[in-house]
N, C-alpha and C positions, 0 to 999 in steps of 0.2 A: 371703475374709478373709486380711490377709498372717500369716504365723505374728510369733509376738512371743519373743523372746528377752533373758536377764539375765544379764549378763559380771559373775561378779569379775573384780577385776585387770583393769579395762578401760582405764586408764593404766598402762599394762607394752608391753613390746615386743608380745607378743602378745595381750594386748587389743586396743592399737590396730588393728593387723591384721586378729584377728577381725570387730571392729565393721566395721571398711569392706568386709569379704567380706561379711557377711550383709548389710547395707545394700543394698550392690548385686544380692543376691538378694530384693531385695523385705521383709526383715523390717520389723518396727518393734524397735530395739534400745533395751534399757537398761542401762546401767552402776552398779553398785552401787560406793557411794563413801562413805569413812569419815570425817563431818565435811564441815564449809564449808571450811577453807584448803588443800588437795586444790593445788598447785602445778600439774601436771598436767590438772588438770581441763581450764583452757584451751588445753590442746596439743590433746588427742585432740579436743574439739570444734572444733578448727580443722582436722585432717584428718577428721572424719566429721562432719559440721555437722548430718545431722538427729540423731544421737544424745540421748538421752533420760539424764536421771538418777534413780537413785533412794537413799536413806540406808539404811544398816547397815554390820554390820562383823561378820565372821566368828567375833569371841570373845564376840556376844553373841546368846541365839538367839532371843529373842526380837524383835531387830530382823531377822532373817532372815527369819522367819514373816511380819510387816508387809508386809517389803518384797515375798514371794512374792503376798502375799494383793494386793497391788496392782499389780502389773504381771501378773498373771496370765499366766506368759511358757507358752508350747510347751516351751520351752530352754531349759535352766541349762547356762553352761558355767563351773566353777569352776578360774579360773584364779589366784586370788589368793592370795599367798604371799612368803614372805621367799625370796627366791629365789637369793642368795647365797649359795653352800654355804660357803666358810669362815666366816662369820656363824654358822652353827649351833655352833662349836666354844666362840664366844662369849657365846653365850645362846641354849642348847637350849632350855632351860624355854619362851620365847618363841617358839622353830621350831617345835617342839611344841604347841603352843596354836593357832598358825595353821594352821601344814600338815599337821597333824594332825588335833586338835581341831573343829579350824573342818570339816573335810571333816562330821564324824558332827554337826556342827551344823547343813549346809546339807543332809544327807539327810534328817537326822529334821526341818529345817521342811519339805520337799518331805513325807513322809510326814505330817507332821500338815494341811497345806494341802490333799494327795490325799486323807484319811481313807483311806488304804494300814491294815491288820494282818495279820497271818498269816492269819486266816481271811477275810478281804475284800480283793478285787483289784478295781481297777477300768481294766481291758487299755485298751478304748480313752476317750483323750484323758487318756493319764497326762502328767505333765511328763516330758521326757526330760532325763537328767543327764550330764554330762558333767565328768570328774576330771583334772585334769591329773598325770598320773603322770608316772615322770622315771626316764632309765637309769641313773640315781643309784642308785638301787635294786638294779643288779645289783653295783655294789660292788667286790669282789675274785671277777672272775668265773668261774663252774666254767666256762664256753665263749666259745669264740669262732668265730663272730657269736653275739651274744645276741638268741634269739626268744622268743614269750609264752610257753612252758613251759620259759624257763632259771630255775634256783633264783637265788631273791635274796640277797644278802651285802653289803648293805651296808654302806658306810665313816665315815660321817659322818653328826652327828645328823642333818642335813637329809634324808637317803637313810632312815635309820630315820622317819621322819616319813610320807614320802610313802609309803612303804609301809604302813604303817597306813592313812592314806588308800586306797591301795589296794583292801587288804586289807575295808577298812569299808563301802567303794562296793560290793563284790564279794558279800558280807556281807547287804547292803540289797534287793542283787537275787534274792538267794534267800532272803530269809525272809522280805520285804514287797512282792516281785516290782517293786520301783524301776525302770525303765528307766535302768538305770545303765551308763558305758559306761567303761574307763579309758584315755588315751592315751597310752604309758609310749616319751613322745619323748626322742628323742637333742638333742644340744645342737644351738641354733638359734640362730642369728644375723642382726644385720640391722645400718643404719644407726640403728636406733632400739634399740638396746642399751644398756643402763646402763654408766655409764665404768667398771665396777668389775670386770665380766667380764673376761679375758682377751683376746677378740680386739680389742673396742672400748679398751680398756685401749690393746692393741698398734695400731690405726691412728689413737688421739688422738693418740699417741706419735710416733709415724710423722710425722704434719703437724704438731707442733709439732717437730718434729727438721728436719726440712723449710723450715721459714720461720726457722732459727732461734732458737726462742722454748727450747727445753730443747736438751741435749746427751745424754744415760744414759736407758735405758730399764730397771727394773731388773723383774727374773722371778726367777720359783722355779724349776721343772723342766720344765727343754724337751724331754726324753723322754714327755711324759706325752700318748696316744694317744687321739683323740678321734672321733667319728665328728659332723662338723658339718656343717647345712644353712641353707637361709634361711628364718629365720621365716614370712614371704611364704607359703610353696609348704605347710610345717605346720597353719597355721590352715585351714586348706583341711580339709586331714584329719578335724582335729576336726566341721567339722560334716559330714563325709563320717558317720562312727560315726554320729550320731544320727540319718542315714536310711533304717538297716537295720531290716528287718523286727524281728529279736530284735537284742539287744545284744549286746554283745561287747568284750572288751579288744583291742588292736591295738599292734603296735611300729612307731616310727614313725621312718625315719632314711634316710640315702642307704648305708649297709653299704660307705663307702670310709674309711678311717682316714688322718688326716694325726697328724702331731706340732705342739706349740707350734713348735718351732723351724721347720715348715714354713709355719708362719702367720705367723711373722717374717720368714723370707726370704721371701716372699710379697709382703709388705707395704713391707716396704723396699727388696725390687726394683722397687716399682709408683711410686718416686719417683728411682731410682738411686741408691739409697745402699745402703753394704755394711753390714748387719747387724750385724757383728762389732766395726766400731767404736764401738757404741752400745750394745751391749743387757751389762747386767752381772747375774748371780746375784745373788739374796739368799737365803740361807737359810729367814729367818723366811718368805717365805712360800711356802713349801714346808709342804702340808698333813700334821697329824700321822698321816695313816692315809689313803693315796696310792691313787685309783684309778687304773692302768698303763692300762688298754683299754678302750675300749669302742666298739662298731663293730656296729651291729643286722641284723638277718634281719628285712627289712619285706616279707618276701613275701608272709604274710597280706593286708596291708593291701594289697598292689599287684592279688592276684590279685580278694580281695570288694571292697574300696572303688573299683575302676579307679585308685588312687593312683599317682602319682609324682613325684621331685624333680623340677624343673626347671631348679635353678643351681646348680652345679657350685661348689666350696668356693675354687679361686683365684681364680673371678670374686666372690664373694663377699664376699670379702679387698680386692679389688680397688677394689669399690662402696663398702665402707668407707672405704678410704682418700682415694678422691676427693671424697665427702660429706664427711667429716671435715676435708681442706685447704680444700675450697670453705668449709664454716664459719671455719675460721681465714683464710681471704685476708679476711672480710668486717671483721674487727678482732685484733690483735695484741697489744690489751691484753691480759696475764696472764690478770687475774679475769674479763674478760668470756670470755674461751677458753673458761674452764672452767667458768663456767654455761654457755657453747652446747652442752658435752657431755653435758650430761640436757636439754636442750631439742629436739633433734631437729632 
């Protein structure tokens, strides 16, 4: 029997991805989706076509128990989330509810669906869980590299959120014995990034500066220290954690630090153009409580999972940017450009 597995956020950069790694590992996958008008929905089943749907929504728990109770999955990987960190600054109460909330929602239905309590375990044919944690977390960091035993300080509501998350998964594993696992990844990037991010931000930018269509690219703080990889080689990870014997938290990242400004000259070397006459400061968005570094110690996971990155952050830069002018060479119009940049 193939295992069966249930994606939040299975329309996100990293859903997509997931579903088409376990697919090809034989699962039977289902995507948990809030509502019919889901824009997305027909993206990700045109790059995963046998994918499976199923209804809930993470603020509501009883449609989580439904939806457990019927896909009867092996896997939960809970990856859905407002995933926008300056968003949180905007409407915490709502980051909170999801990336928070919604976590102690999808454990206690896995607990109510398992009949899990303190004095009842039921070790095999538990569901296994999986958290998406974020090195958002570690914030204003006491170290650098940061591994699973660096203290957390986080900057922003979104980082207070997932940490609770955390915290809750971690929580569930020892007092209802959860197969609960957290993956507290570094930033990850792909061609299938939301135009909102930073680096897809910077290579929409890039081919529209390129064909012409814009002139200014404006940014906040190009000091700001990142430790980025490609979604692609991450999702891998995650379902790596769910095939160990016991559970366990894992950091998840390549441990090479670039700067914005290296992902700008990056990118607008990858077309010959000089940087410098394009990209302009804005203040506003410059976050009010700045994380400077972040750059992971993913030996854990290298040495128990066999993990490791495979592409390298200029190629990365790179693959953006040429995804991104191939969509713009296909139309020039304004408004159609920039629906292609949440279309994929």
């Amino acid at each position: 029997m193939s295992k069966r597995a249930l994606i939040t956020g299975v329309t996100g950069q990293d859903g997509s991805y997931l579903a088409e790694h376990l697919l090809a590992q034989g699962y039977q996958v289902w995507g948990l989706i809030r509502g019919q008008a889901n824009p997305r929905k027909s993206r990700v089943s045109r790059l995963a076509s046998d994918l499976s749907f199923v209804h809930g929504d993470l603020m509501d728990q009883a449609s989580l128990v439904s939806a457990l109770d019927h896909v009867q999955p092996d896997e939960v990987y809970n990856l859905g989330a407002i995933s926008f960190v300056p968003m949180s600054w905007q409407q915490p109460e709502l980051v909170t509810e999801v990336n928070g909330a919604g976590v102690l929602r999808m454990l206690e239905a896995i607990r109510m669906v398992s009949g899990l309590s303190t004095s009842k375990s039921t070790r095999s044919g538990r569901i296994r869980f999986y958290q998406a944690s974020s090195s958002e977390m570690f914030g204003k960091v006491a170290e650098t590299p940061q591994r699973e035993s660096t203290r957390f300080h986080p900057r922003s509501p979104y980082g207070v959120a997932k940490a609770y998350g955390h915290f809750i998964t971690r929580n569930y594993r020892e007092s209802f014995d959860v197969y609960g696992v957290s993956g507290i990844l570094f930033n990850h990037e792909s061609p299938r990034r939301g135009a909102e991010f930073v680096t897809r931000k910077i290579s929409l930018a890039v081919a529209r500066i390129r064909l012409g269509l814009q002139d200014k690219l404006a940014l906040g703080n190009l000091d700001a220290l990142r430790d980025w990889g490609f979604a692609g080689d991450y999702v891998k990870a995650m379902h790596l954690m769910l095939q160990q014997d016991e559970p366990g938290d894992y950091v998840i990242g390549t441990g090479v630090m670039h700067s914005v400004r290296d992902a700008v000259q990056i990118a607008f070397d990858a077309v010959d153009l000089n940087w410098e006459d394009h990209v302009v400061i804005d203040p506003s968005l410059v976050r009010p409580a700045e994380v400077e570094t972040l750059c992971a110690d993913s030996s854990m996971a290298r040495a128990a999972l066999d993990w490791a990155p495979t592409v390298k952050f200029e190629e990365l830069m790179q693959k953006m940017v040429e995804s991104d002018l191939e969509q713009a060479s296909r139309t020039r119009d304004h408004g159609e450009l920039l629906a292609a940049a949440d279309s994929w």
